[in-house]
C-alpha positions as CSV (number, residue, x, y, z in Angstrom):
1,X,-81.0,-20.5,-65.8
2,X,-77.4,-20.0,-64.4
3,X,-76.5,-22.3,-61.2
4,X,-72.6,-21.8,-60.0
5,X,-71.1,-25.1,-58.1
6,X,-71.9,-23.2,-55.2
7,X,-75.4,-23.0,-55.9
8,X,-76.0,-26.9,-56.5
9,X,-74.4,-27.6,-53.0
10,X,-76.6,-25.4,-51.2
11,X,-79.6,-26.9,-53.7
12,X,-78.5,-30.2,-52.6
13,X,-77.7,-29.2,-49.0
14,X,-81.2,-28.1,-48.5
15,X,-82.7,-31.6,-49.8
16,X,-80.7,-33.6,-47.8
17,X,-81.5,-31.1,-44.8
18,X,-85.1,-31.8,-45.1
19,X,-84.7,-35.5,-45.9
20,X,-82.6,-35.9,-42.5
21,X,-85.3,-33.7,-40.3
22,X,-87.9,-35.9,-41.3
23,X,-86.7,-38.9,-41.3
24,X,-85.6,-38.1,-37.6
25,X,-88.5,-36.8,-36.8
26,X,-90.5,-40.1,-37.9
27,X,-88.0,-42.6,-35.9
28,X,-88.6,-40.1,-33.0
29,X,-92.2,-40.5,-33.3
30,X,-92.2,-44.0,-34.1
31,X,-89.7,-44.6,-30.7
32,X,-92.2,-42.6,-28.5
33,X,-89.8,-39.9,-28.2
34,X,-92.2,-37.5,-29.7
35,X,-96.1,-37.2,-29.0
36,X,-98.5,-35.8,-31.6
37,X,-99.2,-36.4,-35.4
38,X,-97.0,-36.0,-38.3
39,X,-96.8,-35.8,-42.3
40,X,-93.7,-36.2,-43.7
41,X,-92.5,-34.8,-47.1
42,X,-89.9,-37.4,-47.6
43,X,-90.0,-38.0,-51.7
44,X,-90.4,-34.1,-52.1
45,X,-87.9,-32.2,-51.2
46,X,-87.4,-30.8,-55.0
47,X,-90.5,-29.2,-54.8
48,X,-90.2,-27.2,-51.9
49,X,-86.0,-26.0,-52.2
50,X,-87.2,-26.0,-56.3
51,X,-89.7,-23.3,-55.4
52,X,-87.7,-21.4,-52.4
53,X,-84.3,-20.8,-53.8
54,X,-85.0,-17.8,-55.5
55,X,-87.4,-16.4,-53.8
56,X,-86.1,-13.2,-51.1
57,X,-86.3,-13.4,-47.4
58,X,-88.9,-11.1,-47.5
59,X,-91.0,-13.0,-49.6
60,X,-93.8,-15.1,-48.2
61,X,-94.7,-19.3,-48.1
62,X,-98.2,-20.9,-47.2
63,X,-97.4,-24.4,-46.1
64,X,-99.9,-26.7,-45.3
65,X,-99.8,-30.1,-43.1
66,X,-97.1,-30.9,-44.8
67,X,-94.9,-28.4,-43.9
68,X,-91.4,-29.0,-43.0
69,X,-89.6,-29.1,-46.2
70,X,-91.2,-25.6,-46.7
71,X,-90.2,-24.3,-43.9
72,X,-86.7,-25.0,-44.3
73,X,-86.2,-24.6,-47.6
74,X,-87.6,-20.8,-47.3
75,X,-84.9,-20.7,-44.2
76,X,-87.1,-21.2,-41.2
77,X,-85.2,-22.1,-37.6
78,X,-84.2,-25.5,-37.7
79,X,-83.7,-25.5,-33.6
80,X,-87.2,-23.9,-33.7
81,X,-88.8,-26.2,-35.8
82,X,-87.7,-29.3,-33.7
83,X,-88.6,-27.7,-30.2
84,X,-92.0,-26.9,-31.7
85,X,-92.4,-30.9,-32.6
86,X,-91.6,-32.0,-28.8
87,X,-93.7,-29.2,-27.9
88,X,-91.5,-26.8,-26.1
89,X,-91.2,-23.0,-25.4
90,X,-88.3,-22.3,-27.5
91,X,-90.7,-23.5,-30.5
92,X,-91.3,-21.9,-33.4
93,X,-95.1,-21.3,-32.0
94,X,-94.0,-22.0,-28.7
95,X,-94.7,-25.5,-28.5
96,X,-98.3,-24.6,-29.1
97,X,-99.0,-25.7,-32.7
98,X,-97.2,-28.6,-33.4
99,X,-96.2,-30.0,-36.5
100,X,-99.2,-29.1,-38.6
101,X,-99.3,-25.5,-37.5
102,X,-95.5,-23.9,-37.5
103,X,-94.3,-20.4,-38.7
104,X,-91.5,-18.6,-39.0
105,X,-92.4,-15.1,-39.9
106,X,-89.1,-13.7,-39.7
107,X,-88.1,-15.9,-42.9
108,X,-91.4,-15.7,-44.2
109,X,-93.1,-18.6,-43.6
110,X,-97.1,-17.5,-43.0
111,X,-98.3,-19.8,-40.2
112,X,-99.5,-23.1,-41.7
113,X,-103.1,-24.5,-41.8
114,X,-103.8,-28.0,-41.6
115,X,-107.4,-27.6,-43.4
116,X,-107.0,-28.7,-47.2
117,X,-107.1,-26.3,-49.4
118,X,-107.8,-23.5,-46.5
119,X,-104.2,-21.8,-46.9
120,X,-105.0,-21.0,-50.7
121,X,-107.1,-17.4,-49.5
122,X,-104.9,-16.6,-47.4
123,X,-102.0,-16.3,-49.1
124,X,-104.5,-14.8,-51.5
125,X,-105.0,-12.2,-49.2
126,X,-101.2,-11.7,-48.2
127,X,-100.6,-11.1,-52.0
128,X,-103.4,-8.4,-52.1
129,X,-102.1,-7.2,-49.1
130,X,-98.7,-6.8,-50.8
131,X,-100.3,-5.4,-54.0
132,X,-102.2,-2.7,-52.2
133,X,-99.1,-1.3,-50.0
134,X,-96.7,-1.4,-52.8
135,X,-94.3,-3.9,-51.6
136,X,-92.2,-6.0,-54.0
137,X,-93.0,-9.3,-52.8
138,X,-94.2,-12.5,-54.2
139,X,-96.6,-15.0,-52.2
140,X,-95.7,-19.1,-52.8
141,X,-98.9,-21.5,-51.7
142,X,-98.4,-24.9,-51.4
143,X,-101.0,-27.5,-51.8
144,X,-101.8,-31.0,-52.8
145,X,-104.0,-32.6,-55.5
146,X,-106.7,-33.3,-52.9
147,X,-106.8,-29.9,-52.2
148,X,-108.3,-29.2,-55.5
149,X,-111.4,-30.5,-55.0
150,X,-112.5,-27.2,-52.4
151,X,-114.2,-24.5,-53.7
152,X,-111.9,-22.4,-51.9
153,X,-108.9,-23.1,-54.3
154,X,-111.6,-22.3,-57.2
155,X,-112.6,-19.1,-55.7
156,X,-108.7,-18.2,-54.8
157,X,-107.5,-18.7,-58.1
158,X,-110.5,-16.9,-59.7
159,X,-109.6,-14.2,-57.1
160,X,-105.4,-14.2,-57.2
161,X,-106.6,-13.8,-61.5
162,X,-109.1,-10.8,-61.5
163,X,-107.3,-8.6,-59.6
164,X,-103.5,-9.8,-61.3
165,X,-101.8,-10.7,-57.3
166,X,-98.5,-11.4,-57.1
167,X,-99.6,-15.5,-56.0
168,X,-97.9,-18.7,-57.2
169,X,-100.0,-21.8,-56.7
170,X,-98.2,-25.0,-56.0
171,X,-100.1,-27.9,-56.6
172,X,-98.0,-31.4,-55.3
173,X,-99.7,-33.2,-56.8
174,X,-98.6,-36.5,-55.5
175,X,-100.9,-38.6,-56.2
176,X,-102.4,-39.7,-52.8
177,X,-104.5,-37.3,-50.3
178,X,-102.7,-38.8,-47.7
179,X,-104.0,-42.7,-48.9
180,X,-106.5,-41.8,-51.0
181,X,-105.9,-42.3,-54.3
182,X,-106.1,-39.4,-57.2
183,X,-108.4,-41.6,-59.6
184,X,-111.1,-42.2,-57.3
185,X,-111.6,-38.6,-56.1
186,X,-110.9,-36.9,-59.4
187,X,-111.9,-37.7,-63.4
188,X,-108.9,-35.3,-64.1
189,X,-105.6,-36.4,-63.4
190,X,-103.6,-33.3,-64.5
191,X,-104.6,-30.7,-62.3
192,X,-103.1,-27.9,-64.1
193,X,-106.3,-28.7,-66.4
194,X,-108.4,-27.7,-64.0
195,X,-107.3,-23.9,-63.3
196,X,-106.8,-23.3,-67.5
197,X,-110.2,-21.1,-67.2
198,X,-108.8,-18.6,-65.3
199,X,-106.3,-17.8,-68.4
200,X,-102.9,-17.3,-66.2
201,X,-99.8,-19.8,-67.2
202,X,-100.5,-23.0,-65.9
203,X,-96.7,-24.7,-65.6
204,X,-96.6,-28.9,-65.6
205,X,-93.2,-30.3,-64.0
206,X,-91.2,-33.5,-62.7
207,X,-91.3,-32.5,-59.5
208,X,-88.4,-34.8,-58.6
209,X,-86.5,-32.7,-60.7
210,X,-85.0,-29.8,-58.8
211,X,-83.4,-28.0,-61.3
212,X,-87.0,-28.8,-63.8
213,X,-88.7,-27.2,-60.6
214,X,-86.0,-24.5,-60.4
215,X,-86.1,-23.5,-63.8
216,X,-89.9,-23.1,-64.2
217,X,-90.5,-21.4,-60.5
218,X,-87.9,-18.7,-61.4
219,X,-90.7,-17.7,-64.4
220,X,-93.4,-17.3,-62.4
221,X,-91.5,-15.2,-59.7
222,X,-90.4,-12.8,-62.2
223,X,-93.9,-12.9,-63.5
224,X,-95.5,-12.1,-59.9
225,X,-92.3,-9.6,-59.1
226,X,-93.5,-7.4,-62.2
227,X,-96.9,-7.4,-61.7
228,X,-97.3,-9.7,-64.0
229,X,-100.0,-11.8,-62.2
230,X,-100.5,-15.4,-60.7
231,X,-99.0,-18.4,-61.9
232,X,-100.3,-22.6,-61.2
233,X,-97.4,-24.7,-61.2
234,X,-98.2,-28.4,-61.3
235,X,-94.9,-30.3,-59.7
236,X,-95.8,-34.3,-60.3
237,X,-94.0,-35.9,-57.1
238,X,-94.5,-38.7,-54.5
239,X,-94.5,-38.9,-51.3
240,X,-92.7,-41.7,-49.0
241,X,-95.0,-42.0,-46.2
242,X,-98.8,-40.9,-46.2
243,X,-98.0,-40.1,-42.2
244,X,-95.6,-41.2,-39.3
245,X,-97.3,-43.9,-38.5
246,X,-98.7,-45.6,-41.6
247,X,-97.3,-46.5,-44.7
248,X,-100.4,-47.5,-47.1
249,X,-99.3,-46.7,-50.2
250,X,-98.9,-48.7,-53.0
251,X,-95.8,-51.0,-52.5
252,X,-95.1,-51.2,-56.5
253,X,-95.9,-47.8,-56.6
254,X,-93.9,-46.3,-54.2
255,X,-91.2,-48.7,-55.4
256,X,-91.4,-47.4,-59.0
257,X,-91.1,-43.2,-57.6
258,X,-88.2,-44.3,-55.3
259,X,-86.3,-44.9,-58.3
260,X,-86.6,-41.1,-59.3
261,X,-85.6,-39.7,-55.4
262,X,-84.9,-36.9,-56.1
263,X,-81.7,-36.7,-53.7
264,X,-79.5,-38.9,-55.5
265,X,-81.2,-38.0,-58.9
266,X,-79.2,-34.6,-57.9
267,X,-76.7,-35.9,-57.0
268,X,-76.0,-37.8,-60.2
269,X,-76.1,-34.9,-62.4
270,X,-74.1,-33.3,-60.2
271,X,-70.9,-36.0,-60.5
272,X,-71.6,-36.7,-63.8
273,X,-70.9,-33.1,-64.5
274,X,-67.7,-33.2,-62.9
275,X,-68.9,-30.3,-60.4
276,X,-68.5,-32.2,-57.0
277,X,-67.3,-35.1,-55.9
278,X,-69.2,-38.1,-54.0
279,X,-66.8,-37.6,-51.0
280,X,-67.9,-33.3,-51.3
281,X,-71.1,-35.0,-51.2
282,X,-71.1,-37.0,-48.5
283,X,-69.2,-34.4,-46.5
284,X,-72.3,-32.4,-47.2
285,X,-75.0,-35.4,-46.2
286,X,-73.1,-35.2,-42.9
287,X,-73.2,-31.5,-42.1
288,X,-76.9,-32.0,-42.4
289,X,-76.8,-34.9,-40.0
290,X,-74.9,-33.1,-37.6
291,X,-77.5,-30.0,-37.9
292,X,-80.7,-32.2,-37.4
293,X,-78.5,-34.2,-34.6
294,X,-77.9,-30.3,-32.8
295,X,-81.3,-29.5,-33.5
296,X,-82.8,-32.7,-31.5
297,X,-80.3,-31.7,-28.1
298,X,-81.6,-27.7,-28.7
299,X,-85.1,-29.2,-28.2
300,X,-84.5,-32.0,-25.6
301,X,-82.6,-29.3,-23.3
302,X,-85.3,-26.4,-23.6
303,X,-88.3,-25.6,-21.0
304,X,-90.7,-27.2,-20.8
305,X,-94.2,-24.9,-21.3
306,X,-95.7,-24.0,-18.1
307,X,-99.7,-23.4,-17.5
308,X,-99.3,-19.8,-17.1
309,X,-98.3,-19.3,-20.6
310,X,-101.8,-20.9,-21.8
311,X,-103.3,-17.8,-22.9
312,X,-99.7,-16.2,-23.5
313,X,-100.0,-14.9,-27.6
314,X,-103.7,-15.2,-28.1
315,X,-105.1,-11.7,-27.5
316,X,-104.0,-8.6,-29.2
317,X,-102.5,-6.2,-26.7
């Protein structure tokens, strides 16, 4: 694996993107600036730019309701993102889905699900889709752990394997379906275990590690991008928040992951190395600041939806 300078700026640029949208969004919600519910990724963020930084534009992403750090790591509007949060027209979905349901075909990211596990056939399906009209173009699906315990994930993977699709699963497996802990809904704890019957490379990775996560999603995109077949990568992660409002995870716990962030873990290798400075750094912390900062006055200044557009985008023309 061959990064350039360049490329670990934009790596890190990404994280600390995501990091700031979220943590925005949260104070937002938490103010009562911002109605509705919300997951943050917050602890994540190598997964998701890990995962995304190869991949094309034309290639696809299935988020789930976790699915901001997704989203902008595969490149999707940032102004769109945060209208689509306070609800407004100039949305991603038009203010109509919220923060559990955006999309942003035009980078790639398939709308998101909020049903665990119930974005797993459909990017199944994209990938066949893909397959059957010849087009070069690999299919990412994100999940968590919890996820694993629907038949549909069994039945995708079986799927994704027989007919050799062009699918990488993602499990995040972050220990906590939203507050529920991994070792009372699961005898297995490595769920790249539980997908080792269907024979395709099952991948386990620190999935604080971005350039860990980096170096094994760049194998199973060249793997899908020659026909190769699916791929299960297992990226072992934690989250900082279960949602907006709550916070009920382990406080030991939590405090033990926060020490591996995965934001300054980055950015450590990165000095150490000589490659960038911590003032190149911090320059970099505030563009992303400013971004998130532009993003929140594009969505406070757009239209507000109006009934008339109710039934606007629902019905095939």
């Amino acid at each position: 694996m061959h990064l350039t300078t360049e490329d670990l700026a934009a790596i890190y640029e990404r994280m600390a993107l995501i990091r700031r949208f979220e943590t925005t969004a949260v104070a937002l919600i938490q103010n009562g600036k911002l109605v509705g519910h919300l997951h943050p990724s917050s602890g994540q963020e190598a997964v998701s730019v890990g995962v995304c930084f190869r991949l094309h534009a034309t290639d696809y992403v299935m988020t789930t309701h976790r699915p901001h750090g997704h989203y902008i790591a595969k490149g999707g509007d940032l102004n769109a993102l945060m209208a689509e949060l306070h609800g407004k027209t100039t949305g991603c979905c038009k203010g109509k889905g919220g923060s559990m349901h955006v999309a942003d075909m035009a980078a790639g990211v398939l709308p998101a699900t909020a049903i665990v596990g119930g974005g797993t056939p459909i990017a199944v399906g994209v990938a066949l889709a893909c397959k059957l009209l010849g087009l070069p173009r690999v299919t990412v699906c994100f999940f968590g752990e919890g996820a694993m315990n629907e038949g549909v994930v069994a039945e995708s993977v079986n799927m994704a394997t027989i007919w050799g699709l062009p699918v990488i699963f993602v499990c995040e497996n972050n220990r906590y379906a939203v507050s529920t802990a991994i070792t009372t809904s699961s005898v297995v704890e490595e769920m790249g275990a539980r997908v080792a019957w269907t024979g395709m490379p099952v991948y386990v990775v620190d999935g604080n590690d971005v350039l860990s996560v980096l170096e094994t999603a760049e194998k199973a995109i060249e793997r899908a991008r020659r026909g190769d077949g699916p791929s299960f990568v297992e990226c072992k992660t934690f989250k900082h928040r279960d949602t907006a409002y709550a916070l009920r995870l382990p406080v030991e716990e939590l405090a033990e992951w926060k020490q591996r962030d995965p934001l300054p873990r980055l950015a450590r290798h990165i000095m150490t190395r000589g490659l960038l400075s911590a003032y190149q750094l911090s320059d970099i912390d505030s563009r992303a600041d400013e971004l998130v900062k532009a993003a929140v006055s594009f969505a406070d200044s757009s239209p507000e939806p109006i009934p008339s557009m109710a039934l606007e985008q629902l019905f095939a023309e």
